[in-house]
ZAMARGU-4260 file (C-alpha; in steps of 0.2 Angstrom, whole numbers, plus 5000, padded with zeros to 4 digits):
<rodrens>
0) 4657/4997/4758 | 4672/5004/4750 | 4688/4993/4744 | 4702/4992/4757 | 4718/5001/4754
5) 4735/4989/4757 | 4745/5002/4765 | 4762/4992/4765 | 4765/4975/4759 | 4777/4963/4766
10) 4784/4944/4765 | 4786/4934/4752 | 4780/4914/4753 | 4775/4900/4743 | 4786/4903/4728
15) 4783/4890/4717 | 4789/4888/4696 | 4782/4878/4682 | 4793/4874/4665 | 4785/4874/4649
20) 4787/4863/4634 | 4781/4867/4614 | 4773/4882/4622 | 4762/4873/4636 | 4767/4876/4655
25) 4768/4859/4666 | 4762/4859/4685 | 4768/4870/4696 | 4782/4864/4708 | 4790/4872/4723
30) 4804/4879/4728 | 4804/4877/4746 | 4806/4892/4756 | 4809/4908/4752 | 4818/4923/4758
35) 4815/4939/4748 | 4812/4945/4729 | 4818/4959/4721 | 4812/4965/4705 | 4818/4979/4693
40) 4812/4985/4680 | 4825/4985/4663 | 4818/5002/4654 | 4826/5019/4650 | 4820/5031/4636
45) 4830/5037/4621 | 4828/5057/4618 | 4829/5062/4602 | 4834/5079/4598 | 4831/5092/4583
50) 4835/5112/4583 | 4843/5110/4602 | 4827/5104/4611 | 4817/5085/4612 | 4807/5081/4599
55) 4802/5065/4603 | 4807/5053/4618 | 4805/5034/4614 | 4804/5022/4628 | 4815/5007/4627
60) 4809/4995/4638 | 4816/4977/4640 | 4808/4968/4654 | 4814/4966/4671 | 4825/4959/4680
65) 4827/4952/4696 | 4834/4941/4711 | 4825/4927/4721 | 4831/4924/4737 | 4826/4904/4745
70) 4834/4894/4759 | 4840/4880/4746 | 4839/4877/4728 | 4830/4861/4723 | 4841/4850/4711
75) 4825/4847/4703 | 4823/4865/4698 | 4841/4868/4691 | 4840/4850/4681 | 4825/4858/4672
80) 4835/4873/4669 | 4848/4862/4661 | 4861/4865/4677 | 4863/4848/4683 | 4862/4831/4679
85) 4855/4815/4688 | 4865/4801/4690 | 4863/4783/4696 | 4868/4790/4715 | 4867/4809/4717
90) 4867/4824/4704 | 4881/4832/4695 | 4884/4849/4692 | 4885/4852/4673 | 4889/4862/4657
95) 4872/4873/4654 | 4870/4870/4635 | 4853/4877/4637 | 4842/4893/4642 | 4823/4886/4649
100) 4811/4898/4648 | 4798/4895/4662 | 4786/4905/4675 | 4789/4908/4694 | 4774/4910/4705
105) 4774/4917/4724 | 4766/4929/4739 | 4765/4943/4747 | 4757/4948/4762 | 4749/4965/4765
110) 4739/4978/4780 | 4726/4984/4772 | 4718/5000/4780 | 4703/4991/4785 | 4715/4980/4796
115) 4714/4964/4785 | 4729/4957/4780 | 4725/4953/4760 | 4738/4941/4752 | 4742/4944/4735
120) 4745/4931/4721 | 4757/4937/4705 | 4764/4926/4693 | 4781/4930/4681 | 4780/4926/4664
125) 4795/4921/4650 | 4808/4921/4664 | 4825/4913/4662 | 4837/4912/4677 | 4857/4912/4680
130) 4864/4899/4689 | 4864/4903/4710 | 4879/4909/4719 | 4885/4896/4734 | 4893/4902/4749
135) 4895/4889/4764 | 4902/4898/4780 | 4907/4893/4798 | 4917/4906/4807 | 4908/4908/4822
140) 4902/4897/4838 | 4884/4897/4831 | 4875/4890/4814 | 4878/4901/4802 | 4863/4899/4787
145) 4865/4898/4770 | 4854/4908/4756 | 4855/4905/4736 | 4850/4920/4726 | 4844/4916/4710
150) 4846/4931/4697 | 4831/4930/4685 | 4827/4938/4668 | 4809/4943/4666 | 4803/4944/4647
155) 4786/4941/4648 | 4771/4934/4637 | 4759/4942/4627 | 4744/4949/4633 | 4728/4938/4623
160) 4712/4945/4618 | 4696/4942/4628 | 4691/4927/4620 | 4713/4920/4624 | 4710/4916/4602
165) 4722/4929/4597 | 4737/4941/4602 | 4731/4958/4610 | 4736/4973/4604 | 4733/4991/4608
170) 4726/5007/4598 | 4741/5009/4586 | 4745/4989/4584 | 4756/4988/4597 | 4759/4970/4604
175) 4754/4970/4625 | 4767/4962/4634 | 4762/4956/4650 | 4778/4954/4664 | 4769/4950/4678
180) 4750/4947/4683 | 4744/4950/4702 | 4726/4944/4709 | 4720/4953/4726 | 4707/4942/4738
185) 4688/4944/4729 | 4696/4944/4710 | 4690/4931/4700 | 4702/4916/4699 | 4709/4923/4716
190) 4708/4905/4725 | 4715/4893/4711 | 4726/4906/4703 | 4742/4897/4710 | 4739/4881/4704
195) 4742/4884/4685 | 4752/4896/4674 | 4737/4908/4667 | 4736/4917/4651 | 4732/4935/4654
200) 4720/4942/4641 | 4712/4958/4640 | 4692/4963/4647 | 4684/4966/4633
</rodrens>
């Protein structure tokens, strides 16, 4: 029986982040709920020129970035991004004196051809995050609902070897950067693969 095709994807749930410490990522924690993430990619290409035409174009590629969009921001998460302070009765807004590096886990749905409806799992890795806007409103009769978006930074993490004992790296020596890593329902790991930040490594 051949694979099924997502045709469009859709949603985004379940966002979660884990902050790391000497290298080593704690447990994953939520965010609550989540309204919508958009991610860019940070790349362009430097053209080099020689007697009037391209010689050689270079890609200069710098990550992505990105903004995550959730109903409230927990104070847990912006006290481990070094934004606020617990005190003896409530939390203080605070100086950042810090950048926390960390890795943000979420959803999203899909319509497969077939369909299903398959729900992809992807992680972000080496992301660091700008402290969220805050914009309370009542000008009408009815509720009006708050949003926070997040603007992220996406570095990412190096790509292993098969074995995880080493840095990958491809025919010409290149270090693999990995910005992202996405399992589809039947890929191994597919069932556990939010409940810890992985280490992507290469097949063989």
């Amino acid at each position: 029986m051949p694979t099924p095709v997502t045709l469009v994807r859709f949603n985004v749930q379940n966002a979660k982040y884990a902050t790391q410490s000497s290298g080593t990522y704690g447990s994953p924690v939520s965010f609550g709920t989540s309204k919508k993430i958009a991610l860019e990619r940070d790349a362009d290409e430097k053209k080099i020129y020689g007697d009037g035409y391209v010689i050689v174009t270079i890609p200069n590629d710098r990550g992505k970035t990105g903004t995550l969009t959730v109903n409230n921001v927990p104070d847990a998460y912006e006290v481990a991004m070094g934004r606020k302070l617990a005190l003896g009765a409530g939390y203080a807004d605070i100086k950042q004196r810090l950048v926390a590096e960390h890795a943000i886990y979420f959803e999203t749905c899909g319509a497969a051809d077939n369909g299903s409806l398959p729900v992809a799992k992807t992680w972000l890795f080496g992301v660091t995050s700008k402290a969220p806007s805050e914009n309370f409103d009542q000008n009408t009769d009815d509720i009006n609902e708050t949003s926070f978006d997040i603007p992220l930074t996406i570095k990412g993490t190096h790509v292993k070897n098969a074995a995880g004992t080493a840095d990958a790296v491809d025919a010409n020596g290149n270090a693999i950067i990995a910005y992202s890593m996405t399992l589809y329902p039947g890929d191994t790991g597919y069932d556990n693969f939010g409940n810890s930040v992985p280490t992507p490594k290469t097949s063989t």
